[in-house]
C-alpha positions as CSV (number, residue, x, y, z in Angstrom):
1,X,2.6,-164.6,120.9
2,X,1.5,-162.6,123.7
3,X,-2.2,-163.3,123.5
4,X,-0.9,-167.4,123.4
5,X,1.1,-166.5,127.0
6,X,-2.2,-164.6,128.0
7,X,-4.1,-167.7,127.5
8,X,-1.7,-169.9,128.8
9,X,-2.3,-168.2,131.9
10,X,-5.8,-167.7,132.7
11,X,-6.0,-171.4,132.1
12,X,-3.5,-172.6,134.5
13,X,-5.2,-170.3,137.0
14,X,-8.3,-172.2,136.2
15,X,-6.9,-175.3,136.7
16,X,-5.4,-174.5,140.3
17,X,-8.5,-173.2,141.1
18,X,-10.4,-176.7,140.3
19,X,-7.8,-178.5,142.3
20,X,-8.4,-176.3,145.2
21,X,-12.3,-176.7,145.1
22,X,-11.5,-180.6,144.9
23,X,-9.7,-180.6,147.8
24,X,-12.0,-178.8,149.6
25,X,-14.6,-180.7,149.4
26,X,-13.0,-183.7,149.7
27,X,-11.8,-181.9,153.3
28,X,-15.6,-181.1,153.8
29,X,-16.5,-184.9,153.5
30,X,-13.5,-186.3,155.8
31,X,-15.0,-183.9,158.4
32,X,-18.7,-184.8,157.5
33,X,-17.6,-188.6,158.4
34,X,-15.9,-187.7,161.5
35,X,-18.5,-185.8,162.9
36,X,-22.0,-186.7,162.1
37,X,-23.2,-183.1,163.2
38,X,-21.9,-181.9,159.6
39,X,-24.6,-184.3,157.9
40,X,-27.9,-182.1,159.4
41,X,-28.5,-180.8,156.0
42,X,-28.3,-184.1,154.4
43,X,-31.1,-186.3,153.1
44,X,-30.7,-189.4,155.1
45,X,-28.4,-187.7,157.0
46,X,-30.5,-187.6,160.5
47,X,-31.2,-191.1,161.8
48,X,-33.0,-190.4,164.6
49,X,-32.6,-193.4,167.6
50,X,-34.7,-195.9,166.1
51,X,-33.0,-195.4,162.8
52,X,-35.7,-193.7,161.2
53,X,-35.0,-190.9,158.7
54,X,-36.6,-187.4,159.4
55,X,-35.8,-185.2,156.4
56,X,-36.7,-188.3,154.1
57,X,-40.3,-188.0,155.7
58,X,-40.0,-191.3,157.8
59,X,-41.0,-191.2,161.9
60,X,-41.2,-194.6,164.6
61,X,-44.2,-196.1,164.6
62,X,-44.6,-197.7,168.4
63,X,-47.6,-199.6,167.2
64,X,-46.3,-201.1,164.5
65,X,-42.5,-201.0,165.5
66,X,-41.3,-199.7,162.6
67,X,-40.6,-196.4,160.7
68,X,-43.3,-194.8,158.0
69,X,-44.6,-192.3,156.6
70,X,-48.0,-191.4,157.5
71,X,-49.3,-190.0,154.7
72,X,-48.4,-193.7,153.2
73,X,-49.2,-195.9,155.9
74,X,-51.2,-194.8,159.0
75,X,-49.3,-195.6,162.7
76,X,-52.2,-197.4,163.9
77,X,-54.0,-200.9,164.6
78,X,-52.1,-203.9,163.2
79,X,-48.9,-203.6,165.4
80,X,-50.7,-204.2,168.9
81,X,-52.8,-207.4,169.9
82,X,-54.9,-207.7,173.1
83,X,-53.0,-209.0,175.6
84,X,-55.3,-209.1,178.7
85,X,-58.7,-210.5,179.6
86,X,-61.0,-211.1,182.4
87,X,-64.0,-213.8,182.8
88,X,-66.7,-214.4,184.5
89,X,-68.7,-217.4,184.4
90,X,-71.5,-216.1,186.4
91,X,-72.0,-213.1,183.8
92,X,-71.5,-215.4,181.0
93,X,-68.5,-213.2,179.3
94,X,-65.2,-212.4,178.9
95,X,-63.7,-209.2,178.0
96,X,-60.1,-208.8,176.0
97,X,-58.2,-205.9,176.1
98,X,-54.8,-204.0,175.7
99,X,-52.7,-203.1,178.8
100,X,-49.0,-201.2,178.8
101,X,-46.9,-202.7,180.3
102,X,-45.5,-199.3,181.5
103,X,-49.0,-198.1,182.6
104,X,-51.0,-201.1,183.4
105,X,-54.9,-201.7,182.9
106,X,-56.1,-203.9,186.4
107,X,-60.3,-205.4,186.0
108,X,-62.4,-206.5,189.0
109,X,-65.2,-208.6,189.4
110,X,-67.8,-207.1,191.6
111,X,-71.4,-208.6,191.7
112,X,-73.1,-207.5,187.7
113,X,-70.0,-205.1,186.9
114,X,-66.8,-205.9,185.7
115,X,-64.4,-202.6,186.4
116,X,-61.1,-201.5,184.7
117,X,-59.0,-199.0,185.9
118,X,-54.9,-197.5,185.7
119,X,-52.3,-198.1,187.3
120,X,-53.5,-202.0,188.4
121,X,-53.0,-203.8,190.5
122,X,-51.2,-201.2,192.3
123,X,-54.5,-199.0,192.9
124,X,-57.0,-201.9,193.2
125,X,-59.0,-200.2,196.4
126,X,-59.9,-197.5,193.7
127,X,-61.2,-199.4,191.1
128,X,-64.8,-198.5,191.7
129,X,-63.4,-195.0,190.4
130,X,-63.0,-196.6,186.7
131,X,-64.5,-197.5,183.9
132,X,-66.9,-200.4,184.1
133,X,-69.7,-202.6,182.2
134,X,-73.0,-203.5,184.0
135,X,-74.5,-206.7,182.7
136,X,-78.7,-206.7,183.2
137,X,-81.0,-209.8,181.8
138,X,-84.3,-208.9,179.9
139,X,-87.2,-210.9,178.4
140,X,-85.8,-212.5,175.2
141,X,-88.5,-210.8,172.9
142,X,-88.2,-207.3,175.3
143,X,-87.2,-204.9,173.0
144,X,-83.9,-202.6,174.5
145,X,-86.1,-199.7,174.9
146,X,-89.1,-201.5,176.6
147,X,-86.5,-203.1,179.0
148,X,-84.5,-199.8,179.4
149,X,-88.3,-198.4,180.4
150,X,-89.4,-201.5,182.9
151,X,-86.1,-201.0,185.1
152,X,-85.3,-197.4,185.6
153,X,-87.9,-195.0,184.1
154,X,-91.4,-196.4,186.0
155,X,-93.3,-193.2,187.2
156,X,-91.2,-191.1,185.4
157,X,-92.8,-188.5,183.1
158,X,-91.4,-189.0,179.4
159,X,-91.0,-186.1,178.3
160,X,-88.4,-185.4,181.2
161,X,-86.5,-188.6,180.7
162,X,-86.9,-190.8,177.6
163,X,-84.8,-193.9,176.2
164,X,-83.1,-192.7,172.4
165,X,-81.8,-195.3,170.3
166,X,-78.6,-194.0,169.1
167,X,-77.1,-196.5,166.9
168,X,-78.6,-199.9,165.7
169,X,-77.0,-202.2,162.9
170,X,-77.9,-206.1,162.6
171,X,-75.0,-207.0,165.5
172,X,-76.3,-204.6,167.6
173,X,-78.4,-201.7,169.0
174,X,-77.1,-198.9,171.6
175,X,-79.4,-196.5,173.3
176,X,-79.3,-193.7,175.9
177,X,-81.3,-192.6,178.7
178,X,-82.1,-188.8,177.8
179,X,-83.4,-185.7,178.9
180,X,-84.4,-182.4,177.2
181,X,-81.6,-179.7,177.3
182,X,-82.9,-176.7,179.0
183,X,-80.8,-175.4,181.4
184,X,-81.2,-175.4,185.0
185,X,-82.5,-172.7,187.4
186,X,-79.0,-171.2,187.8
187,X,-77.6,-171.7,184.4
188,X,-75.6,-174.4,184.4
189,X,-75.9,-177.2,181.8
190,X,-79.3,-179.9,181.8
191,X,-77.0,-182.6,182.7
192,X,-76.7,-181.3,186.2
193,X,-80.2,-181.0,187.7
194,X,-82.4,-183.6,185.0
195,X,-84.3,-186.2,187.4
196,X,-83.1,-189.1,185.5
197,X,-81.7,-192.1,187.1
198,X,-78.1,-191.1,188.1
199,X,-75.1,-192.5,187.0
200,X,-77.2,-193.7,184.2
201,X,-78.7,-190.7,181.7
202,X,-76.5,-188.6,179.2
203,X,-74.0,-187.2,181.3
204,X,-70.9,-185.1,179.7
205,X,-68.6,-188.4,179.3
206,X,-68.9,-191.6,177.2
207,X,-72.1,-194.1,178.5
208,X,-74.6,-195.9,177.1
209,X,-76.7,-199.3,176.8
210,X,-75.8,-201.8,174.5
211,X,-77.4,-204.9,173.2
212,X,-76.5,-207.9,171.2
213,X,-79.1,-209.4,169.4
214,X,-77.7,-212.8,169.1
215,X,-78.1,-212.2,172.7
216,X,-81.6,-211.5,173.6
217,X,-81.9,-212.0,177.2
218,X,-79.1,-209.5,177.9
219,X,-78.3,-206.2,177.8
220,X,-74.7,-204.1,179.2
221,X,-74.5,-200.8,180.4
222,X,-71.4,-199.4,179.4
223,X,-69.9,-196.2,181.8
224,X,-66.3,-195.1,180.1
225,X,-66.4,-191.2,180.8
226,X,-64.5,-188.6,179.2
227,X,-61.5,-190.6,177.9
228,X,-60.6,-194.4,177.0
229,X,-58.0,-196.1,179.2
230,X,-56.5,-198.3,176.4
231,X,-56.3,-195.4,174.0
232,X,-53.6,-193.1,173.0
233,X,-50.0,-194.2,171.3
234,X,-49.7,-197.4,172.2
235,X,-53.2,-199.3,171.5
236,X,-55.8,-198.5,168.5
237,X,-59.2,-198.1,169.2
238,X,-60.5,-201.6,168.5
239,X,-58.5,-203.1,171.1
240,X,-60.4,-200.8,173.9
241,X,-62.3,-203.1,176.9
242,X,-65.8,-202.3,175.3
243,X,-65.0,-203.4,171.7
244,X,-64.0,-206.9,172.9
245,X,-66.7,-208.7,174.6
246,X,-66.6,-212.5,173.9
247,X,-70.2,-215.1,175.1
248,X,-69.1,-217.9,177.4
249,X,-72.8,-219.1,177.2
């Protein structure tokens, strides 16, 4: 009889002690609802202000304007379109291209150059300062070497500046002017004593001659430097000024 009242007991105990864990956790969600601090270590729990899920893996995609993952999906190219160009009918082209609205691209005619440059139209007296293509014509069945060779490298030994073909695929052929890599007399790197045509040879930024061969009697110099003004978060690569060059004639 004693060992049924012993038993009786410990189970009641257990019984109040389930009811008291019940409550409490049903306290703990009341207060998670109230204040959605509680929910941090929650899955799904931490909507961040685009709605996107952080401990679930997700982040904003500005591109694309939505949340992903990116091992799943990459935040890039399909979410922007060009939504800027510039013509000229003299040169024969048109060029597309991205600009943020927050940070705008401005372009400029100016004689055989088209230039782009930030912050447009605001800083338009500095555009020289930017980026820029350089349109030349050539002998249709000039090769982009030879031409390269007839217009800036006369009397100019080869083995101090020579054109090198740097990428060539049946759309088109790129070259650069360049130079051997010795250093100058006081150290510093080749690209700041070679004779070569300046403004024009390998420098320590992005440049080089291009030529489309459904286009023979033209070829572009292109002179983009050390970064790309449409690159970065909110534009993918292919919709950069030199990737977007479109033949009026």
């Amino acid at each position: 009889m004693k060992k049924l009242l012993v038993l009786s007991l410990l189970f009641l105990v257990l019984f109040l002690s389930a009811c008291s864990l019940n409550s409490l956790n049903k306290d703990n969600k009341d207060e998670e609802k109230l204040d959605p601090t509680k929910q941090s270590n929650l899955v799904g729990g931490d909507h961040d202000e685009h709605g996107c899920i952080g401990s679930a893996g997700y982040s904003w995609c500005e591109i694309k304007q939505k949340c992903l993952r990116v091992w799943e999906e990459e935040c890039e190219g399909t979410g922007t379109k060009v939504n800027e160009s510039i013509s000229s009918e003299e040169l024969g082209i048109k060029v597309s291209y991205y600009s943020n609205p927050e940070n705008k691209t401005g372009s400029q005619v100016e004689g055989n150059r088209i230039y782009f440059y930030v912050n447009g139209p605001v800083n338009i007296s500095d555009y020289k300062s930017g980026q820029y293509l350089e349109e030349f014509s050539k002998d249709a069945d000039l090769s982009l070497e030879d031409a390269i060779e007839k217009r800036f490298l006369q009397n100019i030994e080869k083995d101090k500046c020579f054109v090198e073909i740097i990428e060539n695929n049946p759309e088109y052929q790129k070259a650069i002017i360049n130079y051997p890599d010795t250093p100058c007399a006081d150290g510093s790197p080749a690209f700041t004593c070679n004779t070569c045509p300046d403004g024009y040879s390998r420098s320590n930024g992005l440049a080089y001659f291009i030529y489309y061969k459904d286009y023979p009697s033209l070829y572009f110099y292109f002179s983009i430097g050390q970064y790309s003004l449409l690159g970065g978060s909110n534009a993918s690569s292919s919709l950069e000024w030199f990737n977007n060059i479109e033949f009026l004639k």
